[in-house]
C-alpha positions in Angstrom: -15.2 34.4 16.7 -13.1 31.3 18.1 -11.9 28.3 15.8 -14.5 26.2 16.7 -17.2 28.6 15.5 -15.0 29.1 12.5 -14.8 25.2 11.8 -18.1 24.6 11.9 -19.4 27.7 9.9 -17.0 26.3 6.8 -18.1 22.6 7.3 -21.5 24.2 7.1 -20.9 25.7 4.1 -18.9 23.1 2.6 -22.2 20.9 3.1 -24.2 23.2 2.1 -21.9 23.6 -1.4 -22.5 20.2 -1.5 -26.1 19.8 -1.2 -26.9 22.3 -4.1 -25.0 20.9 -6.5 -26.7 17.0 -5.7 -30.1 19.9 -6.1 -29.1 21.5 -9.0 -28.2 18.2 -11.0 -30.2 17.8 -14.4 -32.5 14.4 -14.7 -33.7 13.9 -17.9 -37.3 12.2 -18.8 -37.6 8.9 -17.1 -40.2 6.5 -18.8 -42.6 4.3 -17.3 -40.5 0.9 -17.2 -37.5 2.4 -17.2 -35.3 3.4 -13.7 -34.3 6.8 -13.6 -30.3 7.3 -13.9 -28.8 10.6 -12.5 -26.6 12.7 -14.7 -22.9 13.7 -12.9 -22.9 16.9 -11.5 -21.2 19.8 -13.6 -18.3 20.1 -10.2 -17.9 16.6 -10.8 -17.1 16.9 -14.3 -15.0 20.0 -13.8 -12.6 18.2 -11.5 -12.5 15.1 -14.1 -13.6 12.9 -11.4 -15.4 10.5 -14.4 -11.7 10.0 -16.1 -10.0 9.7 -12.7 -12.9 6.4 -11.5 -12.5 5.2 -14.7 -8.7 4.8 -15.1 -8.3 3.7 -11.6 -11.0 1.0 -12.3 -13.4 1.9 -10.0 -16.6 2.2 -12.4 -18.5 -0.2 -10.5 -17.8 0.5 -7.0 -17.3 4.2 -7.2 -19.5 7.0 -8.7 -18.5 11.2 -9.4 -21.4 11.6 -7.2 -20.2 9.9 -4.4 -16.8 10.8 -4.7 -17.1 14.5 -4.6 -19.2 13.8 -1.6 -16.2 12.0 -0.3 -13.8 14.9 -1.1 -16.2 17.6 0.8 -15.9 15.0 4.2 -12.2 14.6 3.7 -12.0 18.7 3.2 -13.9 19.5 6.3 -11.6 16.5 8.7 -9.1 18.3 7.1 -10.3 21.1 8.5 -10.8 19.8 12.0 -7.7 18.8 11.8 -5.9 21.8 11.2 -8.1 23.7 14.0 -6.3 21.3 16.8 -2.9 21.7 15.1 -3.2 26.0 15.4 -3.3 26.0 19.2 0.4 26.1 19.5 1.0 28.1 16.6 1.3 32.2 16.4 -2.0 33.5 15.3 -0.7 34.3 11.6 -0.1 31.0 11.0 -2.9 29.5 12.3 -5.3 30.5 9.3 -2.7 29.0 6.7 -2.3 25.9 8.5 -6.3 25.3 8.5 -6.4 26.0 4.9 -3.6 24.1 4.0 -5.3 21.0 6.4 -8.6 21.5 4.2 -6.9 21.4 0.8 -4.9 18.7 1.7 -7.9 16.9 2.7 -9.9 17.9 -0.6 -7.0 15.8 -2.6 -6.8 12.8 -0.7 -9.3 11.1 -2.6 -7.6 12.1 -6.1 -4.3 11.0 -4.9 -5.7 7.7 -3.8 -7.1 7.5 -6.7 -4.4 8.0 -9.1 -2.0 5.7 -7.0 -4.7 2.9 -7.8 -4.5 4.1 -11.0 -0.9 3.7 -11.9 -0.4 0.4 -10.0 -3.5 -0.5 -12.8 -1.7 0.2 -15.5 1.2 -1.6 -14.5 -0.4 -4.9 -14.0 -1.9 -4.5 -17.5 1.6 -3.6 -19.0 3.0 -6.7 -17.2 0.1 -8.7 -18.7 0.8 -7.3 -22.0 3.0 -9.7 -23.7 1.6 -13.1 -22.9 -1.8 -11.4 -24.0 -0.3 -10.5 -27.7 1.5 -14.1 -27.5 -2.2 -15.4 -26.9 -4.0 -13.5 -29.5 -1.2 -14.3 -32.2 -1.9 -17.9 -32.2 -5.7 -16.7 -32.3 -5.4 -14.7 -35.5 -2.7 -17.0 -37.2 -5.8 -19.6 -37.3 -7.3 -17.1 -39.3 -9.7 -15.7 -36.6 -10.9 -12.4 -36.6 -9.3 -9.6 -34.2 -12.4 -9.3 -32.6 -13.0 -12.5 -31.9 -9.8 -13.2 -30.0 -9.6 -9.8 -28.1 -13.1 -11.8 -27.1 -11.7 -15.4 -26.1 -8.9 -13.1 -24.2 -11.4 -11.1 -22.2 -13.8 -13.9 -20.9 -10.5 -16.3 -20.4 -8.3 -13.8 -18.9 -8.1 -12.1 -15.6 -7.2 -8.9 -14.7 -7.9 -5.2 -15.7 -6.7 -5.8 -19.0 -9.0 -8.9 -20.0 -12.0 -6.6 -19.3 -10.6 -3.7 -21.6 -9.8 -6.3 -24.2 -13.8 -7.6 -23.6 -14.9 -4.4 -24.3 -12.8 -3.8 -27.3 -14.0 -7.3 -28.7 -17.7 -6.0 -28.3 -17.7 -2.8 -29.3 -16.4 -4.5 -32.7 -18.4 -7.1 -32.5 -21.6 -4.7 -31.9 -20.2 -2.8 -35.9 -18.4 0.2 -34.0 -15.6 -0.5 -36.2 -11.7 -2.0 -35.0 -10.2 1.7 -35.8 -12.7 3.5 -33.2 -12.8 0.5 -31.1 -9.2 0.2 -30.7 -8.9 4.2 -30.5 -11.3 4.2 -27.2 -8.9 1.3 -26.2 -6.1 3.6 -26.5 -7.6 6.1 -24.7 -8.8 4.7 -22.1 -5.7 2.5 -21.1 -3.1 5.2 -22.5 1.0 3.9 -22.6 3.3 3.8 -25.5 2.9 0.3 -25.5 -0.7 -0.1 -26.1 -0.3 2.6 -28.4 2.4 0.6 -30.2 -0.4 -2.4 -29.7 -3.1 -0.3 -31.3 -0.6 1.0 -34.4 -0.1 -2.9 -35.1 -3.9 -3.8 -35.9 -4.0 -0.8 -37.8 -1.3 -1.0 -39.8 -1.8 -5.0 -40.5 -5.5 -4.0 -41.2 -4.6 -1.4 -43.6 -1.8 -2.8 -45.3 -2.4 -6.4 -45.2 0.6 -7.5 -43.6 0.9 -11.0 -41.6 -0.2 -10.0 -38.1 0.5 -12.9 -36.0 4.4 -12.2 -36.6 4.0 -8.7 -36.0 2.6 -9.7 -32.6 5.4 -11.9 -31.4 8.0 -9.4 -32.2 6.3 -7.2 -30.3 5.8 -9.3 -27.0 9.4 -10.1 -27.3 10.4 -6.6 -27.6 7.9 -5.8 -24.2 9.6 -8.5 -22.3 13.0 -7.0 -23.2 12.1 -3.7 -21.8 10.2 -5.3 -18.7 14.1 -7.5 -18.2 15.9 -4.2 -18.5 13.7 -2.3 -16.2 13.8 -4.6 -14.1 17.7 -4.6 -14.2 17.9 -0.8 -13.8 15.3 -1.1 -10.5 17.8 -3.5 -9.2 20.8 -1.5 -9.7 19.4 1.7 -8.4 18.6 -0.1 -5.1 22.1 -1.2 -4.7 23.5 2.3 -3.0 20.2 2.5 -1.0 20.9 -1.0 0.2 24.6 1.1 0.9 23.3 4.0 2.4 21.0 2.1 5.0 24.0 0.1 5.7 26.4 2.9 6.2 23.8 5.2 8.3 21.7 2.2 9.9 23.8 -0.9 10.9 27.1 0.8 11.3 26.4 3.4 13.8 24.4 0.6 15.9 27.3 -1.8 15.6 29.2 0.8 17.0 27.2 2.2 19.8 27.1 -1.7 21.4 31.2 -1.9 21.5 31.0 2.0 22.9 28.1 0.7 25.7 30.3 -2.6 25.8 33.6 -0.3 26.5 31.7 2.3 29.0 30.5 -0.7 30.8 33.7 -2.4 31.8 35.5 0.8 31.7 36.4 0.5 35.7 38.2 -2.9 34.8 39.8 -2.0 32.0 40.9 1.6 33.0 42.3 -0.5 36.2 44.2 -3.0 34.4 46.0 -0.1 32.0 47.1 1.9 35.7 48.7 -1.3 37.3 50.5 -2.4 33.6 51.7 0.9 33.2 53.2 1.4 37.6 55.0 -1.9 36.7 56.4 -0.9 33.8 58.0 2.5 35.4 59.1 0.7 38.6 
């Protein structure tokens, strides 16, 4: 059998993998006025394709569904791929190098994803402290948590004014601020939200003035945002170095060796006659 027989017996398959998984899904009972809503498929949930949409802020645009559908395309290009890149390979290789082409493939999405995810997180890290200085003016008018985690969300812009909205109504709807604020936690995740989350709780549990405890803590977050910023700038200092030393100064060079090999006649002419009149 030739690699293209064996290319498009596994995208067969890989489509057919597909297919009875979207067949095999469980519906439950759908009522007369109400639209029926697909569950997400048990591969889906294996590969924790729900968490990875949902971190990378993707809910609304992006379903497990689609997404492992997505992964088997990517798998089988992958696939093609590999199949072109065997042909000037030895024949042992040529298997590994297909498989390797398919896997690679079957991430992409994942990695895409969690790239999306991380640079999320960072813009709601950055947005972190003016948020806290927002909401501490909130509560120290005597405002509820709630209701400024509220005024933040539908005010604000940016990944973390929605989590913030959803906070406020999940406490507004009675789920209570220590579950409420747990799901924020967990779905945001960071030592700094964490540290955010510990602060409600422990001025909710203990009474203490929470408005200070706030500002104090968006001062400490823009210390640590200054110093990282610091440390980022002095670690590009010796690549700034090294791109100088392995870029700009070789090319600077090879124009005075082209400038030298191009008048070399004249000057190799000039140093004969100096040096004849020098012995005569």
């Amino acid at each position: 059998m030739n690699l293209l027989g064996l290319t498009l017996i596994t995208m067969a398959g890989v489509l057919a993998t597909a297919a009875l998984l979207e067949r095999r899904r469980r519906t439950g009972p759908v009522s007369n006025n109400q639209d029926p809503k697909p569950e997400t498929p048990a591969a889906a949930l294996s590969l924790g394709l729900p968490d990875r949409i949902r971190r990378a802020g993707r809910n609304g645009d992006l379903t497990p569904r689609s997404l492992l559908v997505a992964k088997a395309l990517t798998a089988a290009t992958g696939l093609c791929l590999g199949t072109i890149l065997v042909a000037p390979l030895p024949g042992r290789l040529g298997p590994l190098v297909m498989v390797g082409m398919a896997c690679l493939g079957f991430l992409l999405p994942d990695l895409s994803l969690e790239r999306a995810a991380r640079r999320r997180h960072r813009r709601m890290v950055a947005a972190l402290p003016d948020a806290l200085d927002l909401l501490a003016v909130s509560v120290a008018t005597g405002r509820p948590v709630a209701a400024g985690l509220l005024e933040l969300g539908e005010a604000g812009r940016g990944p973390l004014a929605g989590e913030f909205a959803l906070t406020g109504i999940d406490m507004a709807w009675g789920l209570g601020q220590r579950v409420a604020l747990e799901s924020l936690r967990s779905r945001i995740g960071g030592r700094e939200v964490a540290s955010f989350v510990a602060t409600l709780e422990r001025s909710r549990k203990l009474g203490s003035p929470l408005a200070d405890q706030l500002r104090r803590q968006a001062s400490t977050l823009r210390q640590d945002q200054r110093r990282s910023i610091e440390e980022e700038a002095a670690r590009a200092a010796p690549k700034i170095q090294l791109v100088i030393a392995l870029i700009l100064v070789p090319s600077v060079l090879l124009l005075m060796v082209a400038a030298l090999i191009a008048n070399g006649d004249a000057l190799l002419g000039i140093g004969y006659a100096t040096l004849v009149n020098l012995m005569m």
